[in-house]
N, C-alpha and C positions, 0 to 999 in steps of 0.2 A: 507278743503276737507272732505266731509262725510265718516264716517267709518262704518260698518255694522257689526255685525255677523251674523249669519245665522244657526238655525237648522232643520235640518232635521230627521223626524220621520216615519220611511215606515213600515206602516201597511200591516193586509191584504187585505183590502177593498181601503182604501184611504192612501195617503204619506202626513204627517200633516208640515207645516213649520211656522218658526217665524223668522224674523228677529227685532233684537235691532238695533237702530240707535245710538251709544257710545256716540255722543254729546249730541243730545236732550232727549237719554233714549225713542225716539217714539218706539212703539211698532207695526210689521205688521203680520199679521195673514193670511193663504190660506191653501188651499188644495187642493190635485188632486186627482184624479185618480190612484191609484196603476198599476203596470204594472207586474204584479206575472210571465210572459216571463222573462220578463230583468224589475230587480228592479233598475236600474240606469237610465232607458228610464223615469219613474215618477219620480226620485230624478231631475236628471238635470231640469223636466216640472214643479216642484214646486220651486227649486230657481230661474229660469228667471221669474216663474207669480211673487214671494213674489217681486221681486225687482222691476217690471215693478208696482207692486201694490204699493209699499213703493213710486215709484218717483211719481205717479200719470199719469195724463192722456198723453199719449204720448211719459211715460218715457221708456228709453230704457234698456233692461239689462245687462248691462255693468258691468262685475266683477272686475272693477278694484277700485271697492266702500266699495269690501267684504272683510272684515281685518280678519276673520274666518268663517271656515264651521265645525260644531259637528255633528254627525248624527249616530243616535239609529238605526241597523237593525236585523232585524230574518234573515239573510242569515244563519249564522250556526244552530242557534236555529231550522230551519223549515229543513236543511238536517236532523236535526239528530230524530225529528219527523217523518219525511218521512220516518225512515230508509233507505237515501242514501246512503250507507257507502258497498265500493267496492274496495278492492284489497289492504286490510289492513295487517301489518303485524306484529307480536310482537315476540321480544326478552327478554328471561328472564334467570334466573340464574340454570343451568344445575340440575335439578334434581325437580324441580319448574313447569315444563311445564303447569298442570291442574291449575293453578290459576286460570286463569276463568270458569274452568268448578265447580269448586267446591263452588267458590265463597263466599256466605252467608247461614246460614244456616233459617233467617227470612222469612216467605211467607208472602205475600202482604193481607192488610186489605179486606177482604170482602170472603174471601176463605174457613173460617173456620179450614181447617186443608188441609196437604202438601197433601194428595192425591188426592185431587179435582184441585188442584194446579199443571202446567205445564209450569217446568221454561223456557224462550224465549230463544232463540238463542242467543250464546254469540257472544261479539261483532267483535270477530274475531274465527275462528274454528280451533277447534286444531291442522287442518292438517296445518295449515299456520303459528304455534307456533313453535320457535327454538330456542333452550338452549345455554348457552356457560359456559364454566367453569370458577371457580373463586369464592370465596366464602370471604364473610367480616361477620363480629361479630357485635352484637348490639351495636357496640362502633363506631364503622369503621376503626379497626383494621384488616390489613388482614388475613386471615385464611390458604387461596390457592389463590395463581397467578392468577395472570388474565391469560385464555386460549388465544393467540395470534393469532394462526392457528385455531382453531375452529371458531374464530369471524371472520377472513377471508371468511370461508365456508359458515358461515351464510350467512355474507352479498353478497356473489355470488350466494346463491341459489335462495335469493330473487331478485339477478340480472334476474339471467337466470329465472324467470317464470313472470318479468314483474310489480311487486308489491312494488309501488313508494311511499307510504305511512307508516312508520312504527314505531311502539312507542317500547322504551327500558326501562324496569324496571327491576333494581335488587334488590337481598335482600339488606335491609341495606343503600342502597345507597342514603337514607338521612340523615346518619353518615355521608358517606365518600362519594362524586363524582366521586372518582377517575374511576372505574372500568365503568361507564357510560359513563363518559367522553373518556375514549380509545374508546369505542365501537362506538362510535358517528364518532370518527376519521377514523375506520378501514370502517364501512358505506361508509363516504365521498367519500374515499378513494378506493373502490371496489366497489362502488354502487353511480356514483356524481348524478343521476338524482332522486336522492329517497328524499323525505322529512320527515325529523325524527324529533321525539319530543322525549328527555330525561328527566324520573321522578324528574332527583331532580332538571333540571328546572323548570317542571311544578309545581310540589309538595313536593316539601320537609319536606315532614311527613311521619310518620309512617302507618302502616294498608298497607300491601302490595293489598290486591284486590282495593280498593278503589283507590290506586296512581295509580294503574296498568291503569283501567278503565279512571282514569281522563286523561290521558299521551297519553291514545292510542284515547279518543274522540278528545286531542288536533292534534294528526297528522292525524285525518280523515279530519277537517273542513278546515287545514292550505290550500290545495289546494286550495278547493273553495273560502275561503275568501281573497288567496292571488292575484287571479283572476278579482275579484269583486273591492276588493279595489285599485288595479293595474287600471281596467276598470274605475273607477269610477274618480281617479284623473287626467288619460290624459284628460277626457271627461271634467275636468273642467276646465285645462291647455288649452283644445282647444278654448274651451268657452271663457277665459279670451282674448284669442289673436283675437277670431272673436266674439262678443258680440250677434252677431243676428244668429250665425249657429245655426241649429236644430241640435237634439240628434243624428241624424244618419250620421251626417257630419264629430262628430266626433273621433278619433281615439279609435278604441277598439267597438265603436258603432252596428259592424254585429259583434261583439263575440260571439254571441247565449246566451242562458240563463245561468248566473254568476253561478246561483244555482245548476247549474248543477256540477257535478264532473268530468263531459265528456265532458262539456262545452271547444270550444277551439278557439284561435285566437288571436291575439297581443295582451293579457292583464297580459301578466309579467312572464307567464310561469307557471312552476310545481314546480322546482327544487329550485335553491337556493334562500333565505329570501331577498335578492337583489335586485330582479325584483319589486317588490311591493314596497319596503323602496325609491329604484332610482327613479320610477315613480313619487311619489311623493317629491320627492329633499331632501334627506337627512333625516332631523328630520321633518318628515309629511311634508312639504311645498309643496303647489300646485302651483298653477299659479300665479307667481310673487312674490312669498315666501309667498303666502297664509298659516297658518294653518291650514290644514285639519286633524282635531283629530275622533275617535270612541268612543260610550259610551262600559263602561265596565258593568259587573253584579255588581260589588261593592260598584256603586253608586261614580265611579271617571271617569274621559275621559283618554284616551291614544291616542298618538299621532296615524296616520295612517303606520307612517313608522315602530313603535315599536311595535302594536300590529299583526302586520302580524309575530310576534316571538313569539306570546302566544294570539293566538284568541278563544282559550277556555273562556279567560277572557269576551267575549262578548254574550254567549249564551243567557242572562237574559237582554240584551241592550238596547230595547225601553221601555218594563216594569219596569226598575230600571228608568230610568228618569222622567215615569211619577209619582214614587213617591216620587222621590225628588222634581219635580216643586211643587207638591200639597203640599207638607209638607213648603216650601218657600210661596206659598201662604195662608196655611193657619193660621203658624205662624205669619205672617203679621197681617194679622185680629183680630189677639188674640187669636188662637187653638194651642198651642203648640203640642197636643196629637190626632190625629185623626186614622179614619180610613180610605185608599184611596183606592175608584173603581174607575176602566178603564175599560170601556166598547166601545169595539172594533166592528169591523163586525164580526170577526169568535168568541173571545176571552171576558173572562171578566179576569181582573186581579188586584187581592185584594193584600193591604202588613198592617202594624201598623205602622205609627209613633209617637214615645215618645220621648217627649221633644223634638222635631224639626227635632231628628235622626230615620229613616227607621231604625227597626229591622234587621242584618244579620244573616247569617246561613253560616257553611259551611256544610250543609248537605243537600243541595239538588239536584232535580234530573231535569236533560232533558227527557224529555220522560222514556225509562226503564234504563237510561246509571245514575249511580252516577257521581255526580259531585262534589268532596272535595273542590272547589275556595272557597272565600269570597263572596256571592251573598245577595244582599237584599233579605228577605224572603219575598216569594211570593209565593199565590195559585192561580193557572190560572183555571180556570175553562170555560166548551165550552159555554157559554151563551152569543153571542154576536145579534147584529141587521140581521146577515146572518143565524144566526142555523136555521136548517130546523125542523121542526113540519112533525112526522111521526108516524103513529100504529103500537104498536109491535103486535108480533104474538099472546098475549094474548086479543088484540082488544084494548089497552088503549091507549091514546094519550101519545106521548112523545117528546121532542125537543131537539136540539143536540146529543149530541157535533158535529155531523158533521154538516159544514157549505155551505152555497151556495158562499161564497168566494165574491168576485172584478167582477169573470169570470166565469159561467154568471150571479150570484150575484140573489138577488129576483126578484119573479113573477113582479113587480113595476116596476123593471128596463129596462123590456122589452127588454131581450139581450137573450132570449133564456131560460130562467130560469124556470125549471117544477113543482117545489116544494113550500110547504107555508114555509114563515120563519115569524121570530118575526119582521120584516119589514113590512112584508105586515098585519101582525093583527093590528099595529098604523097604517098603513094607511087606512083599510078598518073602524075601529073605529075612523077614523077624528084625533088622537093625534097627529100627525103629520103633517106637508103642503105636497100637490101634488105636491112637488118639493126636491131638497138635493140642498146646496150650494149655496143661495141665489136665485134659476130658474138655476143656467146652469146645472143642471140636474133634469128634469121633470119627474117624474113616472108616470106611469098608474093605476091609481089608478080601473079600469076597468078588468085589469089581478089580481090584487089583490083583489078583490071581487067575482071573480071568483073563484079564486083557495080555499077562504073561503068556499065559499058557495058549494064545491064538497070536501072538507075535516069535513064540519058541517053534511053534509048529511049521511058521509061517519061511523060518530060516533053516529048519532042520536040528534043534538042539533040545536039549532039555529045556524045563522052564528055568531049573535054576543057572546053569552055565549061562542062559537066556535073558537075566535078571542080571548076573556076578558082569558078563560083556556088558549091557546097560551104563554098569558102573564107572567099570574100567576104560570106556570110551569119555566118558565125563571126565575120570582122573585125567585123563593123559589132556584133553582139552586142557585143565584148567594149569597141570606144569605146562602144557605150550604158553599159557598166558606169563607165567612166573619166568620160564627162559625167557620170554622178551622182555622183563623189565629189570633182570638181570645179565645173563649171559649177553647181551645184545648191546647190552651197556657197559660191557668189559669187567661185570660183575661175579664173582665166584658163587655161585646160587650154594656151596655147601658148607660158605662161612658164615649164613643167615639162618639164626631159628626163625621161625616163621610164628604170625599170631594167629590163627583162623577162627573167624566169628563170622556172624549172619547166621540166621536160623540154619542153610544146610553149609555153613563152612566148616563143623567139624565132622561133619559125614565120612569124607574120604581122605583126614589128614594120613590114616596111614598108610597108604598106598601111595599120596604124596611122598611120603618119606621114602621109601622105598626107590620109587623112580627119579628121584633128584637127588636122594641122596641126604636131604636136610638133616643136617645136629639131632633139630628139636623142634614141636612143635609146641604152643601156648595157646590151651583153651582159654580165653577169661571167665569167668562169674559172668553170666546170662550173656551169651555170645549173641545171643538175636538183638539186642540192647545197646551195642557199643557206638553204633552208629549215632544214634539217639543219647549217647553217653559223652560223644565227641563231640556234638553241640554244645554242651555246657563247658565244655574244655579252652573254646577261641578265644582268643582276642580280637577286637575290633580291626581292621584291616584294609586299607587303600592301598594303590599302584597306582605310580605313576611316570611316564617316562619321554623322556625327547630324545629325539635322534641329533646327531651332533657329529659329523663322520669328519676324522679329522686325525692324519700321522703327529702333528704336532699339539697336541692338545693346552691352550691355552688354560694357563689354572686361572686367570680371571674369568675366564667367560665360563670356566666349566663352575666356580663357586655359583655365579651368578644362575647357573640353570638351576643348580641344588637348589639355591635360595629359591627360588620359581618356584620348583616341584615340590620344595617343604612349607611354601606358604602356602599351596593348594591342599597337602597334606594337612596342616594346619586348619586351613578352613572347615574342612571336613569332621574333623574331632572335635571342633568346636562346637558342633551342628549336633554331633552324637551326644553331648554334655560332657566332656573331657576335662577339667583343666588343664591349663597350657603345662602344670607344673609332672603331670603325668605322660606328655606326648613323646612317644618315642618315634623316632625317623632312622631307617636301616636303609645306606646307600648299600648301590652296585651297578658295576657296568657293565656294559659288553665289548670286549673287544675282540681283535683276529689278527693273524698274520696279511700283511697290506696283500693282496693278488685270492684272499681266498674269501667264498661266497658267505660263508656263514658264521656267528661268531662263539662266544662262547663266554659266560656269565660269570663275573666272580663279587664278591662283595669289597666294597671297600669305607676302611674306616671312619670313623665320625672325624668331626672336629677340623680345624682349618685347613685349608688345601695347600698345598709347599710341596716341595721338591722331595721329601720324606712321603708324602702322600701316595704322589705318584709313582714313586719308586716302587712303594709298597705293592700300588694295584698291579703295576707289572708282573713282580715279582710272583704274585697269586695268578696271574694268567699264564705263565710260563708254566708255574707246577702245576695247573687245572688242564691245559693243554696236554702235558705229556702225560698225566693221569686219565686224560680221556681217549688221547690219539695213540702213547706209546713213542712221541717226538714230540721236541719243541725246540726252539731257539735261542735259546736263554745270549747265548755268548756269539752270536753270529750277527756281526750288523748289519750282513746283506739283508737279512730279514727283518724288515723293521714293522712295528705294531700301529694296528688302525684302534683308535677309536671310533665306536657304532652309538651305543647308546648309552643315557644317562639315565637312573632308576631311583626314585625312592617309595618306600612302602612308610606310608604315617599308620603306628598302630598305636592302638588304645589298651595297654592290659586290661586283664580281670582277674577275680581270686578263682583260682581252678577247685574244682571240688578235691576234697584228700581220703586217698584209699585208704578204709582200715585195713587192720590185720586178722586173720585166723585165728582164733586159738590152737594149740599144738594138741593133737591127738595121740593117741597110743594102741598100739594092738590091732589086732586084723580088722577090715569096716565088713560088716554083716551087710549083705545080699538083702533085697525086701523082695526078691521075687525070682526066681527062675524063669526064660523064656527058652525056646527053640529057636536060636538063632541057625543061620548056616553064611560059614566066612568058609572051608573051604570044604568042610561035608555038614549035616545037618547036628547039631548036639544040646545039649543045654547048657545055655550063658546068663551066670548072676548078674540078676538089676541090678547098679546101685543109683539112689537119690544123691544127687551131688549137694545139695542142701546137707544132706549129713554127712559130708566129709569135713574133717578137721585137719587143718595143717599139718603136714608129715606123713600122708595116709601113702601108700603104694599100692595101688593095683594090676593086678596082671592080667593081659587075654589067654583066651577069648571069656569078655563083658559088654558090658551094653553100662552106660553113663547116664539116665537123664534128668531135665532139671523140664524148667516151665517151655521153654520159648527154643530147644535145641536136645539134642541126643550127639554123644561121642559113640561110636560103633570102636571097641578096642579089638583090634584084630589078634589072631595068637601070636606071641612073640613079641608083642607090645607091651610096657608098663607105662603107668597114666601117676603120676607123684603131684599132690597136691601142696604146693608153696605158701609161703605165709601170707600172702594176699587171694588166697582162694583159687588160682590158676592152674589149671593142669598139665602139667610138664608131660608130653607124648613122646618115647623113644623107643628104639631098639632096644629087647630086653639085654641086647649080649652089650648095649653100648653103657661107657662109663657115664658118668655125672661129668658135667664140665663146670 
């Protein structure tokens, strides 16, 4: 019997899917339509196409083929952009209340100094902040009683004014739980319709703004996500039992928009983590004991059942998969080290990987909200195939960040769309075909030359100079985004080929090249796919960590936190269906030089702790140090090392899908079409179908490349060399092979 996986990758323009075939390893590629209403009306519309594609002609979509579903989405990530977030409520430690107003005392890059500078709204206002007493030491010793009666009062005032969302952070209470954990009870217990998030579930670390901040974005998003993913698994339970119903047939289907926080209807409720966990059968299982798992920011999957209990973990979800796919493909090839763009409709999103491993951070941000998780570092920046092209009030052209979106998407798409975007300047310069998706979606390329030639006029230029700037304002956006997760990072951005995928990420690889200087670039095989390709890629994935600040680090008490964090580890893969005899546990800690604010991550070895141990983790932070700063103190004893924090990640493998190979071709590849391109005057540029490239093919510009789901625009001076895994090797024609 055929087994399937299946991922799903929902954008903001298009929902990207792949299905593996587990016996024969075939690989099926589609995409749709986004549905930014209801993001589950495109999810369910891209797994019956993928499978009706995968059986062939006539086949049917029958989910009882699909032995898993993973799927990347911006549901929380785009509430918490949007600043969605209503009727939030936060408890903290009696005398504590301004934590968020006082916050940081850092202003943001480009300000120059605090007075020009007006800090946002914080994420909950102080009238809706309530204290309780109770006080623990930086040890998690207690100090004073936990208040019993006051955290009564609390949780009833937040009864009585309606506010079902609420995060608890106290001092300390990544010592001890103890005093979080009452509070969580006396909520339940005076408040059962509220949904609460506890810091040292979420974070168990120190830096009280930062837990506070992460704790309280995790109980803004729980509704919403617990909504969506609740909606999303009846809809594939219904699907499984009637193979050919449409999306509206079934259950949770008129819920209204998931994304919404007022969104309402049979899709699992507000209140308790039950509703969304049952929906899907216990440990994620959908239809027929389907797994139905989520990507996380970590660059691991969690089940659907387990993440509706920490969906903070998903804010960074489709972007962390597409660079784990790329970093899978282009280890394959022989790039252990690259650099990976995703170029979306609204969206470009850059990360590094070395050695095969995406770069982490726990320092980064959703919009203005910090977020302390474990997240692949990633710079998102607005340059995608939707940014709109508009003049500031100084007269200069500019493009983004704001996007024309899915709905109504570019002047091309003919849905209503008033604006130029980086869409319609390749369509009006020929880079692109009069069509998205092989023909089932046709542009106008007539709106789009319109709306050129009344934005060229509008600056004084040609349409086309008018079109090629368009472009060229987007390239350089999206190398600003590549020097910051390179150069910025003491990175040499000209010792990284780069991968670029997403439907427009191979638009303007070669103009990237050019301005940064890059080796080389790596189209994949159906670049709009990878993201949805890198779902199938994960392992299962926990974090977990205690703070533990400390010059002399006891190796009894530090085995004993391990032991902690890997029994919690452990519980977790237990729940996923793991045997114990497969769990892997990968420590690491943070440490610093004693006097400085912030630390610095290294991994350190399995197996028992001793004097050998610790030497080792040293020894990794000294070279991770001068590797990141350019000093360190290896030999100097003034300078002696803090221990911060303790880390383990419980992962669950899985078998990765295995890339075939090419056949090897020969002889020049025949052109299926000529078009009028224009790259720096107007001329004619051979089509080619990349489906009929064979391993070894060489191409030179000026071409045009396309496949279903992407177009490569070859500029002159460029050759495109097709490798034995299908990828297209983009270079300078004068540069050698490396």
């Amino acid at each position: 019997m055929r087994s399937v996986r299946i991922g799903v990758d929902t954008g903001g323009t298009f929902t990207d899917v792949v299905a593996v075939d587990e016996q024969t390893g075939e690989i099926t590629t589609t995409k749709t339509p986004s549905t930014p209403a209801n993001p589950a009306d495109g999810f369910m519309e891209g797994v019956r196409k993928v499978l009706r594609k995968a059986a062939g002609t006539g086949g049917e979509t029958d989910l009882s083929a699909v032995s898993a579903v993973v799927h990347g989405t911006t549901v929380a990530t785009n509430q918490l952009l949007e600043d969605r977030i209503a009727d939030l409520g936060f408890v903290t430690t009696e005398g504590f209340e301004f934590i968020l107003e006082i916050a940081r005392q850092s202003v943001p890059d480009g300000y120059g100094n605090s007075y020009f500078w007006v800090k946002p709204p914080r994420i909950v206002p102080v009238h809706r902040v309530r204290t309780v007493g109770g006080r623990l030491d930086h040890t998690g010793a207690e100090v004073r009683p936990f208040d019993e009666e006051q955290a009564a009062e609390t949780a009833r005032w937040f009864r009585d004014r309606g506010i079902t969302a609420i995060g608890v952070c106290f001092l300390h209470s990544y010592a001890n739980p103890a005093h979080e954990q009452r509070m969580r009870e006396v909520l339940e217990k005076e408040h059962p319709d509220a949904v609460i998030s506890i810091s040292s579930d979420v974070l168990r670390e120190y830096r009280e703004y930062e837990r506070s901040v992460t704790t309280l974005v995790d109980a803004a998003v729980k509704p919403t996500m617990r909504r969506y993913i609740a909606n999303l698994a009846e809809r594939l339970e219904a699907a499984s039992r009637s193979p050919r119903a449409g999306a509206a047939d079934a259950p949770g289907g008129g819920a209204g928009n998931p994304e919404d926080p007022e969104a309402t209807g049979n899709t699992g409720g507000t209140g308790d983590a039950k509703g969304a966990g049952d929906a899907v059968g216990g440990r994620a299982r959908g239809p027929g004991g389907m797994p139905f798992s989520i990507m996380k920011s970590n660059g691991g999957v969690l089940s659907a059942a387990e993440v509706v209990h920490q969906p903070i973990t998903t804010v960074l979800s489709g972007p962390a998969a597409g660079a784990l796919g790329a970093a899978l493909i282009a280890g394959t090839a022989g790039h252990p080290s690259v650099i990976t763009l995703d170029g979306g409709g609204t969206s470009t999103d850059v990360a590094v990987v070395v050695d095969g491993e995406p770069s982490l951070t726990t320092e980064g941000n959703v919009g203005r909200y910090p977020c302390k998780i474990p997240m692949i570092d990633i710079v998102t920046v607005g340059a995608g195939g939707g940014s709109v092209a508009w003049i500031s009030p100084e007269g200069t052209l500019k493009v983004g960040p704001r996007s024309a979106g899915a709905d109504p998407g570019p002047l091309c798409y003919g849905r209503g769309g008033t604006e130029v975007t980086v869409t319609d300047a390749h369509v009006f310069l020929g880079r692109v075909p009069p069509h998205l998706l092989g023909g089932e979606i046709p542009l106008d390329a007539d709106a789009a030359r319109e709306g050129i030639e009344a934005l060229a006029a509008t600056i004084g230029l040609t349409p086309e100079r008018a079109a090629a700037g368009v472009l060229e304002i987007s390239a350089f956006n999206q190398s600003n985004a590549i020097r910051q997760i390179t150069v910025k990072r003491g990175l040499d951005v000209r010792d990284f080929p780069m991968v670029a995928f997403g439907g427009s990420g191979p638009l303007l690889v070669c103009r990237l090249i050019d301005i940064l200087g890059l080796p080389s670039v790596i189209v994949p095989p159906d670049p709009g796919n990878v993201s949805a390709f890198g779902l199938l890629t994960v392992d299962v994935k926990n974090d977990y960590v205690r703070t533990f600040v400390t010059r002399d680090l006891s190796l009894e008490t530090a085995a004993e936190i391990f032991g902690e964090l890997e029994g919690r580890a452990a519980s977790a893969l237990d729940r996923e269906g793991f045997p114990a005899t497969e769990h892997v546990y990968a420590r690491s800690a943070d440490l610093r030089y004693y006097g400085q604010a912030y630390e610095v991550r290294v991994p350190a070895p399995a197996g028992p702790l001793d004097e050998a141990w610790r030497a080792e983790v040293l020894e990794r932070f000294h070279t991770e140090h001068r590797k990141l700063y350019g000093y360190g103190y290896r030999d100097d004893p003034r300078h002696g090392v803090e221990w911060v924090n303790l880390r383990v990640s419980g992962i669950g493998p899985i078998t990765r899908p295995t890339l075939g190979r090419r056949p090897d071709g020969s002889g020049r590849p025949e052109p299926v079409a000529f078009r009028e391109v224009f790259y720096d005057e107007w001329g004619p540029a051979p089509v080619h179908r990349r489906s009929g490239l064979p391993a070894g093919v060489r191409i030179a510009g000026p071409a045009v490349i396309e496949e279903y789901g992407s177009t490569l625009p070859l500029h002159p001076g460029f050759t495109a060399t097709t490798d034995a895994f299908g990828n297209l090797e983009v270079r300078r024609a004068a540069d050698p092979a490396r």
